[in-house]
N, C-alpha and C positions, 0 to 999 in steps of 0.2 A: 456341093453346097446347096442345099432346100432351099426351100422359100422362105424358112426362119435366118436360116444365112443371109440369102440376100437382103432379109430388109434389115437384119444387122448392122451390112456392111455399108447400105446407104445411107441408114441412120450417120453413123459413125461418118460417114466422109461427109455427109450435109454437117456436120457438127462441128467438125474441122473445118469445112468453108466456112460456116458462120462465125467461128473464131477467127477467122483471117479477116474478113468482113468487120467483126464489131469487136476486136478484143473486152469490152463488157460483161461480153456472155459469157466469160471463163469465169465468172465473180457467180454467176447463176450455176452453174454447170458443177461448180468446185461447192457450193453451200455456202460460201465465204461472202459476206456483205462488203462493199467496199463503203469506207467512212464517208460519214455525211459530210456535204464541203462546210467550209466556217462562214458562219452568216453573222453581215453585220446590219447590226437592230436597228439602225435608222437606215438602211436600202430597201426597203418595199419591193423591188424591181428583183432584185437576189434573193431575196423569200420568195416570191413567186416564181422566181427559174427553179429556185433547190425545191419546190412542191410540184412542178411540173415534173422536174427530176424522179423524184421521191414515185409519184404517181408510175413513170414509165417503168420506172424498175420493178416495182407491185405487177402491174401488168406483164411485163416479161416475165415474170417468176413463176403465173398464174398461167402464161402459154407452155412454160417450160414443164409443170405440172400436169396441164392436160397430156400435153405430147406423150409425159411419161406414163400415164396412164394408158392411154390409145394404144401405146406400145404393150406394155403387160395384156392388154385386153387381144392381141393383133397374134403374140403368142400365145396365148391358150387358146385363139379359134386355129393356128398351125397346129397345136396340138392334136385337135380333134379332127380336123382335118388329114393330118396322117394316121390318124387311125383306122379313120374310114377308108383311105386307100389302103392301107395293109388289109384292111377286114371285105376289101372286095377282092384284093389280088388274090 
């Protein structure tokens, strides 16, 4: 297993710990939104917990975006990276 293995396989089991952690993140992870909770119009206090809500899910989304980028970015430098050692070996 390379170094595109290993960070596969760390990905992947930090992804499974954080699913054990935060069942949440399988809403992120899967594309799937979970439904907005039901607000009722005269609680002020429950609008601003479901926008608080609302807010962290946006954010987690936006981490789980970057990550996914970092990643695509992390193999094509393995890429090039084993090139370079085939083209010195």
């Amino acid at each position: 297993m390379g170094l595109r293995g290993s960070i596969a396989a760390e990905i992947n089991e930090r992804v499974i710990f954080e699913h054990c952690l935060h069942p949440w993140t399988i809403h992120l992870t899967s594309g799937h939104r979970p439904p907005p909770p039901k607000v009722n119009d005269g609680n002020l206090q429950a609008k601003a917990s479901d926008k608080r809500a609302e807010d962290t899910y946006n954010d987690a989304a936006a981490v789980l975006h970057e990550a996914l980028e970092i990643q695509k970015h992390l193999a094509a430098q393995d890429a090039v990276l084993a090139k370079l050692v085939l083209a010195s070996g």
